[in-house]
C-alpha positions in Angstrom: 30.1 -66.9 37.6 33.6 -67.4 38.3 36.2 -68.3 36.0 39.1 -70.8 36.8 42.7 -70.3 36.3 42.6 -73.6 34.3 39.6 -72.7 32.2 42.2 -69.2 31.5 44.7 -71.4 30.2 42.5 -73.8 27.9 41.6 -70.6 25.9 44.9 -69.1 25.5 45.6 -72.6 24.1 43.1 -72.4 21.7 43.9 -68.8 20.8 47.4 -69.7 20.9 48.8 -67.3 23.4 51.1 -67.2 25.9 50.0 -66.0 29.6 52.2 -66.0 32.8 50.5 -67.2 36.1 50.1 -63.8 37.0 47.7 -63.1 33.8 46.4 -66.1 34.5 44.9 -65.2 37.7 44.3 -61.6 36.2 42.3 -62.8 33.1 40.5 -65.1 35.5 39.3 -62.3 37.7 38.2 -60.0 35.1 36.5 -62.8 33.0 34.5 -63.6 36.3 33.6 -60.3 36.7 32.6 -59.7 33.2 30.0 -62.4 33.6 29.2 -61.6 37.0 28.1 -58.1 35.3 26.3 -60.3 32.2 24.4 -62.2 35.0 22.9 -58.9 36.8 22.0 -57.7 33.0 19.7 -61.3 32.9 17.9 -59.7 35.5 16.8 -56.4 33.6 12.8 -56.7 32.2 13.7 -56.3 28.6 9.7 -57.2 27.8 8.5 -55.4 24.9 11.5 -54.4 23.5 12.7 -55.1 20.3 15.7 -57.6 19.6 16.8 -55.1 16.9 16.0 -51.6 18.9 18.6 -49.1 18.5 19.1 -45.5 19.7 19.2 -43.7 16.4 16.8 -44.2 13.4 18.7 -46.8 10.8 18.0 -47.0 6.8 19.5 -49.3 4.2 22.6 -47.5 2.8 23.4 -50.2 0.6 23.7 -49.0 -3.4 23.6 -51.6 -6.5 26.6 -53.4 -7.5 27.4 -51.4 -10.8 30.7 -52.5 -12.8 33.6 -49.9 -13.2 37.1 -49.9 -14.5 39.6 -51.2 -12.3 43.5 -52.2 -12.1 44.8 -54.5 -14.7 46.5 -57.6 -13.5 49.9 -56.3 -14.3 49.2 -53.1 -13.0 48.3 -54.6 -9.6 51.5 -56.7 -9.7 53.4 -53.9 -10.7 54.8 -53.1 -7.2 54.8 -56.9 -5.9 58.1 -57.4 -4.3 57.0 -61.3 -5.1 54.6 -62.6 -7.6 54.2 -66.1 -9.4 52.4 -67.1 -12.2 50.1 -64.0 -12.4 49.2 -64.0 -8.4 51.4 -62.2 -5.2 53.7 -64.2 -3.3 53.9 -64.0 0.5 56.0 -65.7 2.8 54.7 -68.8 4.6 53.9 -68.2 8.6 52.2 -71.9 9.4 54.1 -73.1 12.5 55.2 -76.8 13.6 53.7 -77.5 17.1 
């Protein structure tokens, strides 16, 4: 599948970076070879094998939610270089474009 030097730039729009014409051809070639690569793994019988298969055995490591002491509210604020009303203050980064 090949990827186009426009289709390059209409995702680092959406991601919101910044790629000169030569990444643009660069990401272009990779991403068409990535799903050149994806296109030969189609072609691989995958019949009888579980969605879920994995190479080692798997078991639920999950443990119950138990309640335990934890920081204080003015503890945690303690070291806050900038805190309001009970909660930490950090700088705003939204961006005009």
């Amino acid at each position: 599948m090949e990827i186009s030097k426009e289709q390059v730039e209409h995702v680092a729009k959406l991601a919101r970076l910044e790629v000169s014409e030569n990444e643009k051809a660069m990401f272009a070639r990779q991403l068409s070879a990535i799903l050149t690569y994806m296109d030969q793994l189609k072609e691989v019988d995958t019949e009888g094998v579980e969605p879920t298969a994995t190479v080692l055995p798997t078991e639920n490591v999950f443990r119950e939610d138990a309640v335990k002491p934890s920081l204080t509210q003015e503890r945690a604020l303690a070291n806050a270089p900038d805190q309001a009303d009970g909660f930490f203050r950090v700088p705003k980064i939204l961006e005009d474009r």
